[in-house]
C-alpha positions in Angstrom: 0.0 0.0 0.0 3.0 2.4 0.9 4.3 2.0 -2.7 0.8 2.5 -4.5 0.7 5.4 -2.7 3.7 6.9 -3.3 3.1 5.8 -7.0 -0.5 7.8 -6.4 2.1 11.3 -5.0 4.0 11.2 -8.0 0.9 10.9 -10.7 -0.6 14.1 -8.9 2.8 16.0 -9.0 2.2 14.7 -13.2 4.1 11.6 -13.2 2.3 9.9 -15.8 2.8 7.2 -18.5 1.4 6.8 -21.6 0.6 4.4 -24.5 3.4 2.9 -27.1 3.6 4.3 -29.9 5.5 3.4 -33.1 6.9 7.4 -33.9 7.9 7.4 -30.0 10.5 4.3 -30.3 11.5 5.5 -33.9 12.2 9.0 -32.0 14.1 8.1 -29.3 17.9 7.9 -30.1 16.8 11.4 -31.5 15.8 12.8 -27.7 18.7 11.0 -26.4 20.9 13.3 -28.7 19.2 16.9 -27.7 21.4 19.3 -25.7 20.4 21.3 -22.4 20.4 24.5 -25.1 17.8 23.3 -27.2 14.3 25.0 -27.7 11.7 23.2 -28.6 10.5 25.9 -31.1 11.9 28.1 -34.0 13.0 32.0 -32.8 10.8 34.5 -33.8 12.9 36.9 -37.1 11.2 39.6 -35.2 13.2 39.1 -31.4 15.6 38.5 -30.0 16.8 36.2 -26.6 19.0 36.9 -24.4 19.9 34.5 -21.3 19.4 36.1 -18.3 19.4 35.7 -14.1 17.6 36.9 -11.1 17.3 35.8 -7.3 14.1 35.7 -5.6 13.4 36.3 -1.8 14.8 33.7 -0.9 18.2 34.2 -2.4 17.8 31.2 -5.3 19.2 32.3 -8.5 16.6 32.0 -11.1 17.3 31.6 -14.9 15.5 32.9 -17.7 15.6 34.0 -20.8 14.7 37.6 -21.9 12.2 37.9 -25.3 12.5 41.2 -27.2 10.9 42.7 -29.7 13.3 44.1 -32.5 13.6 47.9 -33.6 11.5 48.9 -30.7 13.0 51.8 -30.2 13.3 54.3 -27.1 9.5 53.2 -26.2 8.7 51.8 -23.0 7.7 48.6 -23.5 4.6 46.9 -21.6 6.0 43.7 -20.3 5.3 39.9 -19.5 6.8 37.0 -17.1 5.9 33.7 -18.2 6.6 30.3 -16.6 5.2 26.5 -17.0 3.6 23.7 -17.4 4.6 22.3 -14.0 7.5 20.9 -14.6 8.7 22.0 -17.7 11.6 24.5 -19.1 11.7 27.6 -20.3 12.8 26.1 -23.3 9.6 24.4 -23.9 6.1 25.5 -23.8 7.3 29.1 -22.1 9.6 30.4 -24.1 7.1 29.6 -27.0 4.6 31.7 -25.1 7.1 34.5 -24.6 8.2 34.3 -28.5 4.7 35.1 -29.9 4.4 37.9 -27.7 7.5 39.3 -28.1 7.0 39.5 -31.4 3.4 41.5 -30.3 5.6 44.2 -29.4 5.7 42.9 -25.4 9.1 42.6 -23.2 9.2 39.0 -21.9 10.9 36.7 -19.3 10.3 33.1 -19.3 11.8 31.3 -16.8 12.5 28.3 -14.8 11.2 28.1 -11.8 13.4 27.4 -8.4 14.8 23.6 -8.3 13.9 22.9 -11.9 16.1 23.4 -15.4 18.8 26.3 -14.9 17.6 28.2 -11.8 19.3 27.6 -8.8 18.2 25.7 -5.8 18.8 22.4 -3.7 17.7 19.7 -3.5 16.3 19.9 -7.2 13.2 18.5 -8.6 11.0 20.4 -5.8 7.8 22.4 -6.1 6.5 24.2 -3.9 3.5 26.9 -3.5 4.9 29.0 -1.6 8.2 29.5 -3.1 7.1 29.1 -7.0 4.9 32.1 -6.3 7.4 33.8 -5.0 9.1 33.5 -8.2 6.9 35.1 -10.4 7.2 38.0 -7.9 11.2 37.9 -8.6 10.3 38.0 -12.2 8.0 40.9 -11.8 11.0 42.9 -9.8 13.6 42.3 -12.7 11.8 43.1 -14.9 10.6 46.4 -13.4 14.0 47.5 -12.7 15.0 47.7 -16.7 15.4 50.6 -18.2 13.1 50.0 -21.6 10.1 48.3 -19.4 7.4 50.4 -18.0 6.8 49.1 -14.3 3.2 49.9 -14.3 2.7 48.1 -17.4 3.1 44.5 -16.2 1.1 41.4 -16.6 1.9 37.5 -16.0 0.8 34.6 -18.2 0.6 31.1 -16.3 0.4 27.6 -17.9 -0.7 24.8 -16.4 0.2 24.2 -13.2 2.0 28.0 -13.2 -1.2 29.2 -14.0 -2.5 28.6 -10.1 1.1 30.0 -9.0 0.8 33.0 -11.5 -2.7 33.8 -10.2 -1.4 33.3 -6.4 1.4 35.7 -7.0 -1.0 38.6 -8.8 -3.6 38.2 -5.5 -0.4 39.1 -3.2 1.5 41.6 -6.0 -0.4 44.7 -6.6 2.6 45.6 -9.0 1.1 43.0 -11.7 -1.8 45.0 -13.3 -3.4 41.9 -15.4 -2.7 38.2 -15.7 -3.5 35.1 -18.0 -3.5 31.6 -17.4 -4.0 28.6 -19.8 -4.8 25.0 -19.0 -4.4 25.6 -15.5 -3.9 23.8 -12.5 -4.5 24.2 -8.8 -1.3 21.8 -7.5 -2.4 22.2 -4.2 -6.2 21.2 -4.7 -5.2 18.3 -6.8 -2.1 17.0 -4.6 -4.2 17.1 -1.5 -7.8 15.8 -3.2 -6.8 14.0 -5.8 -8.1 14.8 -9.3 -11.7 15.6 -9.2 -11.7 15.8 -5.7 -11.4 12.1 -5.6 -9.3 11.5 -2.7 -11.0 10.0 0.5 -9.6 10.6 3.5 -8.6 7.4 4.4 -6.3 8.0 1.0 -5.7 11.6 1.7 -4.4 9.9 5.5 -2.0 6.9 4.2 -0.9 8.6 1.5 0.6 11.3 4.7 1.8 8.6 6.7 3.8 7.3 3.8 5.0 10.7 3.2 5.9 10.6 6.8 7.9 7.7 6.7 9.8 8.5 3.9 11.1 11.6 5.4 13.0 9.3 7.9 14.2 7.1 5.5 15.8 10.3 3.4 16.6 11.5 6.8 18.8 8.3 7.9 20.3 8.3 3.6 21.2 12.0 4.3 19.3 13.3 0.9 15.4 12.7 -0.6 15.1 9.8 -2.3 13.5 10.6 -6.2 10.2 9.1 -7.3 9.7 6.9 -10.2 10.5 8.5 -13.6 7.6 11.1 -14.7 7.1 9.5 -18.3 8.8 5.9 -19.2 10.8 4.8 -22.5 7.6 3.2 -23.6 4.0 2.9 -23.0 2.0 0.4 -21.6 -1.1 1.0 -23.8 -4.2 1.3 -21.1 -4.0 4.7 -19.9 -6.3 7.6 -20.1 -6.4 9.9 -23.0 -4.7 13.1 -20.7 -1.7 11.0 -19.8 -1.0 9.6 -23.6 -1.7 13.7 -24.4 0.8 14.4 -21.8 3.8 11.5 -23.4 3.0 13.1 -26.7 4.5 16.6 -26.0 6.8 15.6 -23.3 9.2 12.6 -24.9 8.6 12.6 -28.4 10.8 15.4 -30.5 7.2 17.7 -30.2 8.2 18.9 -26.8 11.2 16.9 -25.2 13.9 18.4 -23.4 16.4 16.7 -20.8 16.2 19.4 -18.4 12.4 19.2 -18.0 11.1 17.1 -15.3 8.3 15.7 -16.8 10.3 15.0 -20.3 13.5 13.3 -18.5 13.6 13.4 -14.7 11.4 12.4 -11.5 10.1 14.9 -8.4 11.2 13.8 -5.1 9.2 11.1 -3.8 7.9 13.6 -0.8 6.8 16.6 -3.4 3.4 16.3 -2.5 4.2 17.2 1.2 4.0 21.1 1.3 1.3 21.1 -1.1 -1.1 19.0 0.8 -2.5 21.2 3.2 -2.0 24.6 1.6 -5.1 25.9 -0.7 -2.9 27.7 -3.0 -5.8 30.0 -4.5 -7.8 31.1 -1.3 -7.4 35.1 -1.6 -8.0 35.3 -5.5 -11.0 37.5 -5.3 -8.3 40.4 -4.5 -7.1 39.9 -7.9 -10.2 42.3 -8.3 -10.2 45.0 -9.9 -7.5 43.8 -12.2 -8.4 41.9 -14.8 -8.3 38.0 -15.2 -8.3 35.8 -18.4 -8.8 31.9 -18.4 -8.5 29.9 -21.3 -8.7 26.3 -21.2 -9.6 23.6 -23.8 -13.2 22.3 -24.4 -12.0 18.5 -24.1 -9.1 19.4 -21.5 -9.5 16.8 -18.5 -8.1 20.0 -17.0 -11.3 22.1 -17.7 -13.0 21.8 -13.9 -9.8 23.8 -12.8 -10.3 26.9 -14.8 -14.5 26.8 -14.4 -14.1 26.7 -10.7 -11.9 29.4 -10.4 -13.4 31.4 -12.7 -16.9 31.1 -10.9 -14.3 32.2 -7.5 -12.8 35.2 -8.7 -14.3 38.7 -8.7 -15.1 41.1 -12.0 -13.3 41.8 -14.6 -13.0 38.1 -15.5 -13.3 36.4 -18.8 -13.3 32.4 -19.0 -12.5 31.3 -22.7 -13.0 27.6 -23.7 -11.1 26.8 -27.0 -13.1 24.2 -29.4 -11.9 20.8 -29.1 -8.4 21.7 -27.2 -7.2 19.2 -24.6 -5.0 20.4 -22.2 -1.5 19.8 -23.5 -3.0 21.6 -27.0 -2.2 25.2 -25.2 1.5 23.8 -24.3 2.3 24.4 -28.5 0.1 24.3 -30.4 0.2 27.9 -32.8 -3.0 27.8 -34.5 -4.6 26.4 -31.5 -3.9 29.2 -28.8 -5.2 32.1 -29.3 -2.6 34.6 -29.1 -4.7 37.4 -30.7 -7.0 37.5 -27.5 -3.7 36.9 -25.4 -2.3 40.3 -27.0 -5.3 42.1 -27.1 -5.9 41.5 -23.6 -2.8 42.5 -22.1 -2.3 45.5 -24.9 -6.4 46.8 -23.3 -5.1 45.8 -19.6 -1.8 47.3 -19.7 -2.0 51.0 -20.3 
């Protein structure tokens, strides 16, 4: 029962599996080969990136990378920090974000949150609310320190799982004037209840003491002991739709990176822990009177997140449900996100 458990932690921190495929095997000496530098999507002719740093409150050294648009000139620019899906890089579905709008005219950071990719922190592979909110915040400070950004032109896109955080972080930071999220996630709702509020308490309860007795056994090996790996070589061909959706961006060529958790790593086995009692989103009606928009996809097993919260949060709001999207759809996929409302949003929002 300890292991199921555990096995149960690292599926809601988006360990998953997913279904063999023939293009996955014929693609995988191709992953092996991909360097730490690689982007999973072309550079915009119209910006430029730069690599950049910043520490957050907590002294961690985060690493991002800096989207500009070219030939802007002496203006001011309105400007963006970007970060997910949990557990990804900002070489992956971020920096795609921060690309398009970039080339919108809109300063952008995209970054790696603490523990994960290039930012700084030990031990790595941790999450945590508190701190991962906290880094958006960081984000908002460098940016408003540069001299072609106007601080009170700033707004926050958050995918997936860094939508909950980026929403968290614009409830506590009057600096952010609007924010975005797509596909999100509410970690700490789904760690602690289990995917459609699912979890009994008789799971919610072993699931703690398991948590509690690994802690002493990564207290007596003197370091946390890592889950299982988040997605597998191969699949095993009966899982649900979301999780195949998920192997199909993360380890195929589409979206695979080897600093990404999800694509090539595991989270610590006790991940869940500071999540499981923390309701990440409880003050978001003080988002209010900035503005909120939530897009999420129609067939997105991720959908319940984004309703809820938009029925929660205060006017101005807008909830946008995207034909036929599932969830990982809004990761990368051009045609399918729509970045006209994204831009006219934050262009009406940031003035």
């Amino acid at each position: 029962m300890r292991k199921l458990m555990i096995i149960t932690a690292a599926l809601l921190s988006f360990g998953s599996v997913a279904a063999q495929t023939k293009q996955t095997l014929k693609h995988t000496a191709e992953m092996n080969t991909i360097e730490e530098d690689h982007y999973t999507f072309a550079l915009s002719d119209q910006v430029t990136r730069e690599k950049i740093s910043f520490k957050n409150r907590y002294g961690i050294t985060l690493s991002g990378d800096l989207y500009l648009p070219k030939n802007a000139g002496n203006v001011k620019l309105a400007a963006l920090a970007i970060s997910g899906p949990f557990g990804a890089v900002k070489q992956q579905s971020s920096g795609l974000y921060a690309n398009e709008m970039a080339a919108r005219g809109f300063a952008v950071v995209a970054f790696d949150p603490s523990y994960t990719g290039e930012s700084g922190g030990e031990p790595r592979n941790l999450a945590s609310p508190e701190i991962n909110t906290e880094d958006f915040s960081a984000a908002v400070d460098y940016l408003g320190l540069q001299s072609f950004v106007d601080r009170d032109k700033i707004g926050i896109i958050g995918i997936c799982g860094f939508g909950g955080m980026g929403l968290n972080a614009v409830a506590v930071d009057k600096r952010v004037k609007a924010v975005a999220t797509t596909s999100m996630y509410d970690m700490t709702r789904v760690m602690s209840k289990g995917y459609n509020d699912s979890m009994t308490l008789e799971q919610r309860t072993k699931m703690l003491v398991d948590l509690g007795v690994q802690r002493w056994d990564d207290a007596a090996n003197g370091k946390p002991a890592e889950g299982s790996r988040n997605l597998p070589e191969k699949l095993i061909g009966d899982e649900p739709q979301f999780v195949v959706d998920y192997f199909n961006y993360y380890r195929t060529p589409r979206g695979f990176h080897p600093g990404s958790v999800n694509s090539n790593g595991a989270w610590l086995v006790t991940n869940p822990i500071s999540f499981m009692n923390m309701p990440l989103l409880s003050y978001v009606k003080e988002i209010s009177p900035r503005p909120i928009l939530i897009i999420a996809g129609a067939n997105a097993h991720s959908r319940y997140f984004s309703e809820d919260i938009y029925n929660m949060a205060a006017e101005p709001k807008e909830l946008v449900i995207i034909p036929d999207a599932v969830h990982v759809d809004l990761y990368d996929k051009i045609e399918v996100i729509p970045f006209d409302k994204l831009d006219l949003f934050f262009k009406e929002n940031l003035k």
